[in-house]
KEKE-3310 file (N, C-alpha, C; in steps of 0.2 Angstrom, whole numbers, plus 5000, padded with zeros to 4 digits):
npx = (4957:4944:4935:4929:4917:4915:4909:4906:4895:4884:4869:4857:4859:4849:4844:4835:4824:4820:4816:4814:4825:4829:4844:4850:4841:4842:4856:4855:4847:4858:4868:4861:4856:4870:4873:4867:4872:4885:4881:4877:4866:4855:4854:4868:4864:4860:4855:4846:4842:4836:4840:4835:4842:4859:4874:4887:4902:4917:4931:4939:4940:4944:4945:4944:4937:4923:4905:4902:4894:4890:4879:4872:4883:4885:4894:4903:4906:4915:4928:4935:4932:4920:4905:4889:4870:4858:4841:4838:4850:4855:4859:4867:4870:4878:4878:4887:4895:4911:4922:4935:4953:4950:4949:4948:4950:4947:4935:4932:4935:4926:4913:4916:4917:4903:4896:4902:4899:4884:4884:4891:4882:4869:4874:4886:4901:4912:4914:4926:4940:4951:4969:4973:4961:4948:4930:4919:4923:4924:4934:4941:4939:4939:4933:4929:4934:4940:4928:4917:4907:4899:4902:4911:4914:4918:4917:4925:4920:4923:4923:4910:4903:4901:4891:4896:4891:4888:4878:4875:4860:4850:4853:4855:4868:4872:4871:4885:4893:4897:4903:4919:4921:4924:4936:4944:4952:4956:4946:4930:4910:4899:4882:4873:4860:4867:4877:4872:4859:4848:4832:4835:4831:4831:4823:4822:4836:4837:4837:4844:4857:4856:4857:4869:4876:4875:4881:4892:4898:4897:4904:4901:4899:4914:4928:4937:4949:4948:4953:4954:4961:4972:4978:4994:5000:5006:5023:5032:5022:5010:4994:4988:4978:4976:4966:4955:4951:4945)
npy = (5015:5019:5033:5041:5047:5042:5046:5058:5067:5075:5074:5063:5046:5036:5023:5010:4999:4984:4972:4959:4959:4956:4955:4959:4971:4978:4982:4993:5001:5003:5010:5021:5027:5030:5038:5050:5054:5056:5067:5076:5079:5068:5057:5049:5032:5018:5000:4988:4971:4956:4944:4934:4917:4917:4919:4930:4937:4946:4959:4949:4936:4920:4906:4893:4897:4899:4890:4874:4867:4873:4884:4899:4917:4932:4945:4957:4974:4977:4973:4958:4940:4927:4926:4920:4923:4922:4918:4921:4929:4941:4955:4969:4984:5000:5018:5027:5044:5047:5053:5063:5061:5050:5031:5016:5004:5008:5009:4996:4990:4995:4991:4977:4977:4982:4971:4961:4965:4961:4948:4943:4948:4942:4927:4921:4923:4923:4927:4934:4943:4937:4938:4945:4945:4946:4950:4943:4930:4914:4904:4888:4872:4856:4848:4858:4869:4885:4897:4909:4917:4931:4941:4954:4965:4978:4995:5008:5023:5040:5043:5039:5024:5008:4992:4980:4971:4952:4944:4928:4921:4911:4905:4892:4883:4874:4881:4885:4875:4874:4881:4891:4898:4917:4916:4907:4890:4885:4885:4886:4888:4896:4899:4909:4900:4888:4889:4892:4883:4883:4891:4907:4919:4932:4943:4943:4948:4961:4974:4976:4975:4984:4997:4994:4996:5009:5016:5012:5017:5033:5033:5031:5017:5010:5005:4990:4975:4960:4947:4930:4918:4912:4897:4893:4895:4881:4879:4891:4894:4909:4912:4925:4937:4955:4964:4971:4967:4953)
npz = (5092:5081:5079:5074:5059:5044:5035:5022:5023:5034:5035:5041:5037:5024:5026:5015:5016:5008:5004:4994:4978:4963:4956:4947:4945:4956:4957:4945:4953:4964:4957:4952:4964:4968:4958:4962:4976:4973:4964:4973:4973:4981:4996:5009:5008:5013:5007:5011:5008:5002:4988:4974:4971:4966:4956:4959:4951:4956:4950:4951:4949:4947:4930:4938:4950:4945:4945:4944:4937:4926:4931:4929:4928:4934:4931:4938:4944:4957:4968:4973:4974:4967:4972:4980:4982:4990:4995:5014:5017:5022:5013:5011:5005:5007:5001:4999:5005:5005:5018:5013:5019:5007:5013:5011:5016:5029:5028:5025:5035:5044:5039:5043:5057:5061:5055:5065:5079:5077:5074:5085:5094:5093:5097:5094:5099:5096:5084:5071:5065:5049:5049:5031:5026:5020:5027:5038:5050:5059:5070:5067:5073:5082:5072:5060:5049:5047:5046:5035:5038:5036:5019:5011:4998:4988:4980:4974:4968:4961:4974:4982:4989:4983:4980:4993:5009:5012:5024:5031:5035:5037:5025:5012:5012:5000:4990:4991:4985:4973:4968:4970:4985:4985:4981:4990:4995:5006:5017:5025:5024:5031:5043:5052:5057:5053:5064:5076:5080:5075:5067:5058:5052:5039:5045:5058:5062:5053:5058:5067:5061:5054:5062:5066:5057:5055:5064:5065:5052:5057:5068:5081:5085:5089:5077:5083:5089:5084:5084:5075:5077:5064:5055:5052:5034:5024:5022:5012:5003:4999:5003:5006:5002:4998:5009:5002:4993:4993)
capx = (4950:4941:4928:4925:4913:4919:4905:4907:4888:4882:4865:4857:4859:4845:4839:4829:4822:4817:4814:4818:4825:4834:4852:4851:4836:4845:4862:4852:4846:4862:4868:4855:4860:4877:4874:4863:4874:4888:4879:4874:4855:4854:4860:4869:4861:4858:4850:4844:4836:4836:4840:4835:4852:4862:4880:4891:4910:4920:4934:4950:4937:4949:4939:4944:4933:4914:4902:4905:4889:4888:4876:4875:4886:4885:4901:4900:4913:4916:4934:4934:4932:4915:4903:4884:4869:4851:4838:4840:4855:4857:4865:4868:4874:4880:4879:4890:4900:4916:4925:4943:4956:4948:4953:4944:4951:4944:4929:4930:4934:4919:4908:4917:4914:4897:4892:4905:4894:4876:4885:4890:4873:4867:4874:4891:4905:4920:4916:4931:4943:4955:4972:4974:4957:4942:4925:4919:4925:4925:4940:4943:4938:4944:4928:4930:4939:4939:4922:4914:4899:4900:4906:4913:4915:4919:4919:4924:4919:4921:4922:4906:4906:4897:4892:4894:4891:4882:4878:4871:4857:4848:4853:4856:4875:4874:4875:4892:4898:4898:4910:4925:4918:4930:4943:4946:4949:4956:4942:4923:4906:4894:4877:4867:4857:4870:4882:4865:4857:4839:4831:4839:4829:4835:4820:4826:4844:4841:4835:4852:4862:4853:4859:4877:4880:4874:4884:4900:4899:4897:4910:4899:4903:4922:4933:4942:4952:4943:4957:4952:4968:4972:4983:5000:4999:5011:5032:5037:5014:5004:4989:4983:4975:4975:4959:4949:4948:4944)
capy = (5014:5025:5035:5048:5046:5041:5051:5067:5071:5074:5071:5056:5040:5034:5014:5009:4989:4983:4965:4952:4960:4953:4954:4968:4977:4981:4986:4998:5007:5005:5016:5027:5031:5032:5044:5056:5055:5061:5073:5080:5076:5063:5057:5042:5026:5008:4998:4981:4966:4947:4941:4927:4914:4922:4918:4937:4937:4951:4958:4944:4929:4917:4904:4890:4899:4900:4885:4869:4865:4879:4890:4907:4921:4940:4948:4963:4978:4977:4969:4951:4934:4926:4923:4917:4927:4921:4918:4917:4931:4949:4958:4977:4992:5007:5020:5033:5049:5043:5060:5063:5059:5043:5027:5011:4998:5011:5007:4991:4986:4996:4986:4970:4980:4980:4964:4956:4966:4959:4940:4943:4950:4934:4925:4917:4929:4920:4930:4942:4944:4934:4943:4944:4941:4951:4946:4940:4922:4910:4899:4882:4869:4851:4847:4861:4871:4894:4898:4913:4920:4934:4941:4958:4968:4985:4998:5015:5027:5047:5045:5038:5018:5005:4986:4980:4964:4947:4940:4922:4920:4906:4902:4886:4883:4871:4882:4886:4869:4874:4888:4893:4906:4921:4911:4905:4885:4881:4887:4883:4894:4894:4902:4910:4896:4882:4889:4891:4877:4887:4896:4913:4925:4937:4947:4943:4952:4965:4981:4977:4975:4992:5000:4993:5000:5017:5017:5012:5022:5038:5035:5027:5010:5011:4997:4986:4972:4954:4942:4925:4915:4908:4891:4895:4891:4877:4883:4891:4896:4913:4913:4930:4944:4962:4962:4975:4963:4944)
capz = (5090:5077:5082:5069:5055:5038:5029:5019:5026:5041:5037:5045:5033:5024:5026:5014:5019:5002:5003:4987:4974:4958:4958:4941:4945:4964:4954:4945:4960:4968:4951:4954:4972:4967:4953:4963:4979:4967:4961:4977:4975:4985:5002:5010:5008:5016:5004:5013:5004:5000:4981:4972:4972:4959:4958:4955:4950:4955:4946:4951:4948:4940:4927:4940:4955:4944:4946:4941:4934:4924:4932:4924:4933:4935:4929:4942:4947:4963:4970:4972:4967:4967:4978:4980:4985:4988:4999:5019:5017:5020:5009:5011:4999:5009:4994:5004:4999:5010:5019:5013:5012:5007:5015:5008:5020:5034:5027:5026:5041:5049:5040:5048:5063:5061:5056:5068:5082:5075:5075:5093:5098:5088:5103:5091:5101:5092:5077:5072:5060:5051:5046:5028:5023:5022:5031:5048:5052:5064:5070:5066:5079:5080:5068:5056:5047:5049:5043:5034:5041:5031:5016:5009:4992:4987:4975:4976:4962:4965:4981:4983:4989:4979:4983:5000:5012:5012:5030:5030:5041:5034:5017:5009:5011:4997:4984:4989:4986:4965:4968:4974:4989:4986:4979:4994:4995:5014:5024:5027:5022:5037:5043:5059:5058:5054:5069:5083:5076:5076:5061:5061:5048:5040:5048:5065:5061:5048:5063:5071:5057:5049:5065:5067:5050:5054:5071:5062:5051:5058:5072:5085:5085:5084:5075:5087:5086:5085:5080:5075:5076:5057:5055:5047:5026:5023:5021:5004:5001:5004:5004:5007:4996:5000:5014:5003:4987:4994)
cpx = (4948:4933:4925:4921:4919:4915:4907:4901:4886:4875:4862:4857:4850:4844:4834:4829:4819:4816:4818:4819:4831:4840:4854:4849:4842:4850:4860:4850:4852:4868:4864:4856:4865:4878:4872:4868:4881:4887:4876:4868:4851:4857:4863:4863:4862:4855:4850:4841:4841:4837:4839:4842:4852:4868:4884:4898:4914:4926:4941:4946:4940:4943:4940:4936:4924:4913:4904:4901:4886:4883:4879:4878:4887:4891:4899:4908:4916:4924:4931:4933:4923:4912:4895:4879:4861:4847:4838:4849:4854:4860:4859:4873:4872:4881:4882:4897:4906:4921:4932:4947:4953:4952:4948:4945:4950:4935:4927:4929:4930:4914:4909:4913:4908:4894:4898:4900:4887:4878:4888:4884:4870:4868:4884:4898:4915:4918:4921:4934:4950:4960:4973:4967:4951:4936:4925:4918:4924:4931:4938:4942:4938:4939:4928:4933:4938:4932:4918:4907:4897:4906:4906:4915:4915:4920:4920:4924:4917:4917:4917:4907:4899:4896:4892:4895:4884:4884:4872:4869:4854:4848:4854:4862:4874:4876:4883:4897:4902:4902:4915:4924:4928:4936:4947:4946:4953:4953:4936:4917:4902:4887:4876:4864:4862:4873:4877:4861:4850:4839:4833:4835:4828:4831:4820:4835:4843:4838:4842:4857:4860:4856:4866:4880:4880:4880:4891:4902:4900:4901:4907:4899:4910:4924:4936:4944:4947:4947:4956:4959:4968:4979:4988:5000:5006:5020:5030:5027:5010:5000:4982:4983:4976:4966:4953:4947:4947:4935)
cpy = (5020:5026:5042:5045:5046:5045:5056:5069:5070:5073:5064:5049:5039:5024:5015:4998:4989:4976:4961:4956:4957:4957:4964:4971:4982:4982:4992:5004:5008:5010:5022:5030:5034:5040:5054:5059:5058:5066:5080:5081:5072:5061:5052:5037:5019:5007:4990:4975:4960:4948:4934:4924:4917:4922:4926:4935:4945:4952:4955:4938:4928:4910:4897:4890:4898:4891:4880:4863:4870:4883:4894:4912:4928:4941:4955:4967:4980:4973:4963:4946:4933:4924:4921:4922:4925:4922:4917:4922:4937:4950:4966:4981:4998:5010:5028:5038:5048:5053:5059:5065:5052:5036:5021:5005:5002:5007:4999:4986:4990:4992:4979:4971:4977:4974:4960:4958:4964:4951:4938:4943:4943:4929:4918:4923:4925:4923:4934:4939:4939:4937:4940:4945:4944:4947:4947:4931:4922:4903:4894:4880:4861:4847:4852:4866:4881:4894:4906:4915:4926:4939:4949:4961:4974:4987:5006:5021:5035:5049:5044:5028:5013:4996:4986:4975:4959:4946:4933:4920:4915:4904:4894:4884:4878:4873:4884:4879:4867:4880:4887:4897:4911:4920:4908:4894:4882:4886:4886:4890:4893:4899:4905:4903:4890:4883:4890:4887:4879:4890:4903:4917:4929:4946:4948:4948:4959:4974:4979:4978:4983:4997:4999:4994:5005:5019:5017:5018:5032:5038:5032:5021:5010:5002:4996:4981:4965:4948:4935:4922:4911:4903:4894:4891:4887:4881:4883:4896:4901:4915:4918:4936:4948:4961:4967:4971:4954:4947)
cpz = (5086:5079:5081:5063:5049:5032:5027:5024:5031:5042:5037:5036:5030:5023:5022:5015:5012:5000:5000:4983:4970:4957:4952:4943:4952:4961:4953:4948:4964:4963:4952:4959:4971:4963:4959:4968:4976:4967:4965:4978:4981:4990:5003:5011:5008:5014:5008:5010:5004:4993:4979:4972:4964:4962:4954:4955:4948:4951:4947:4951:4942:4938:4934:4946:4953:4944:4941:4935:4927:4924:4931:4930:4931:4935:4933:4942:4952:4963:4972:4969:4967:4971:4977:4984:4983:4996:5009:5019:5015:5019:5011:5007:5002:5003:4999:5002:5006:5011:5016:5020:5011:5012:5014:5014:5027:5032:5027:5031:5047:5047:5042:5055:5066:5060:5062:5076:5082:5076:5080:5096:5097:5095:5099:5092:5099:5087:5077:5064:5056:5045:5037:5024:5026:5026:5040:5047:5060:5066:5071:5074:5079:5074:5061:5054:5047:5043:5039:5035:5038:5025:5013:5003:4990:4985:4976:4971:4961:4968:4984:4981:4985:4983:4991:5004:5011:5020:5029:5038:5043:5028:5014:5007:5003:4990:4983:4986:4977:4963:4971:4979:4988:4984:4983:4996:5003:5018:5021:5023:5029:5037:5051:5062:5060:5062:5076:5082:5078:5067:5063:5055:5047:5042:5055:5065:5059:5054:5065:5067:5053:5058:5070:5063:5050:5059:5070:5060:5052:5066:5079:5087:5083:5083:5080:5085:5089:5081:5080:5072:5071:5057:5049:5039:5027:5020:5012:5004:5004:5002:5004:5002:5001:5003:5008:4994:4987:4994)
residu = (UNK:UNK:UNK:UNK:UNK:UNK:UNK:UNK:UNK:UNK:UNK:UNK:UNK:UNK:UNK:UNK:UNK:UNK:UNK:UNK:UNK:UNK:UNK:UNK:UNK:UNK:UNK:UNK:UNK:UNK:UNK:UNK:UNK:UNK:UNK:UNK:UNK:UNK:UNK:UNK:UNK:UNK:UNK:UNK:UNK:UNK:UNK:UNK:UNK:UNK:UNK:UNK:UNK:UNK:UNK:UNK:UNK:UNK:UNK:UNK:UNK:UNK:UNK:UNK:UNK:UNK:UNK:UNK:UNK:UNK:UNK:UNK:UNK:UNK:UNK:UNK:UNK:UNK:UNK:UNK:UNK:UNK:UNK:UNK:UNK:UNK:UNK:UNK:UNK:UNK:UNK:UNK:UNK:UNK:UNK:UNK:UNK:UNK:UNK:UNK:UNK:UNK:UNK:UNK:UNK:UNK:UNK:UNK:UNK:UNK:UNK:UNK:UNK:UNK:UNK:UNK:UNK:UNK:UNK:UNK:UNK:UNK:UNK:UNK:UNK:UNK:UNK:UNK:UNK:UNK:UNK:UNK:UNK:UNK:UNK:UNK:UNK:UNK:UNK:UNK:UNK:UNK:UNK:UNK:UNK:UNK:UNK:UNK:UNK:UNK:UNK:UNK:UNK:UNK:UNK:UNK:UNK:UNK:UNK:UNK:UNK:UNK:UNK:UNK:UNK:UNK:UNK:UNK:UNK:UNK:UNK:UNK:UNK:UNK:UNK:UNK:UNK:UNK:UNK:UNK:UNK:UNK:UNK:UNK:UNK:UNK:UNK:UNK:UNK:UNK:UNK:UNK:UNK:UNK:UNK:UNK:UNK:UNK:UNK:UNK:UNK:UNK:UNK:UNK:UNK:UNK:UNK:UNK:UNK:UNK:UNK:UNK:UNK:UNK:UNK:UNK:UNK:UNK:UNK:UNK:UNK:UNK:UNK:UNK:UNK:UNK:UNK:UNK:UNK:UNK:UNK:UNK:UNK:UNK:UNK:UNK:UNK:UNK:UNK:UNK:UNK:UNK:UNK:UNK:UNK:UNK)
# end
């Protein structure tokens, strides 16, 4: 179990809560973060917010994965394929100077951590992990297929981490039905709401999730194991990516 801090810095995290922001404007400021934190001006930071829907495509989005109606898409730099990201969906950008020696798949599987801690708390204690493939899912049930509850993206650029997670608390599953989510096509996309069958807002989550990311990261929350049992891919077919680019 890991139970030391990932940060370079020891002082405290900053949270900012920032509402709706547009999908470029909130790059910008998470550039701007990055720069400073680099630069040693500035300190770690938890950027929290809702975006209008806006489809981004990271950098292994093949032309098959983007929407099919041709909704316009964000070409972004983050690892992965594409994914969907609007209203009814926290999204969070940790803008953090990561201690050496680096380890990126340390990091990324603290912020599983954390949101898989927030979608237990939530009251859905089958959330975990499923090998090969980044995120927090849910297993396959004689009804449905392994589910994503949330999603993960990352970048890391002298040493300082970029991007971040979506968690679906109450969005509008539907616009993933004009994607490929992640380039993933045997498994499901799901919600808070859909899977507790209540409205779940993502003003209801984002205190817990804003302090299960802090907790992680600094060694207080340690990563454990949360395996969500994955259906064998058909003989001769694999399936899986490297967990820190889906």
């Amino acid at each position: 179990m890991v139970t030391r801090s990932c940060r370079r810095s020891t002082e405290p995290l900053r949270i900012d809560r920032l509402g709706t922001v547009e999908y470029r404007a909130a790059w910008d400021v998470q550039r701007a973060n990055a720069d400073a934190r680099r630069a040693g001006t500035g300190p770690d930071v938890l950027m929290l917010l809702e975006h209008p829907s806006v489809y981004t495509a990271g950098k292994r989005t093949q032309p098959e994965d983007r929407p099919t109606d041709g909704s316009p898409v964000v070409d972004v730099d983050r690892g992965g394929r594409i994914t969907w990201h609007g209203p009814g969906q926290l999204v969070g950008y940790p803008i953090v100077g990561l201690a050496e020696p680096l380890d990126v798949v340390d990091f990324v599987r603290r912020l599983e951590e954390a949101l898989i801690r927030v979608v237990h708390d939530a009251g859905i204690r089958t959330a975990g992990r499923v090998n090969g493939r980044s995120g927090v899912w849910l297993p396959a049930d004689d009804r449905r297929p392994e589910r994503k509850i949330a999603a993960i993206g990352v970048r890391v650029q002298g040493g300082v981490t970029l991007h971040g997670f979506a968690l679906n608390c109450e969005p509008d599953l539907a616009a993933y039905d004009r994607i490929v989510p992640c380039g993933i096509t045997d498994a499901g996309v799901t919600s808070l709401s859909a899977e507790l069958g209540r409205p779940v807002p993502v003003a209801e989550i984002i205190d817990a999730a804003a302090t299960a990311i802090d907790a992680v990261l600094d060694g207080t929350l340690p990563v454990a194991e949360h395996t969500v049992p994955h259906a064998a891919a058909p003989a001769g077919l694999d399936l899986r990516l490297h967990p820190t680019l889906q």
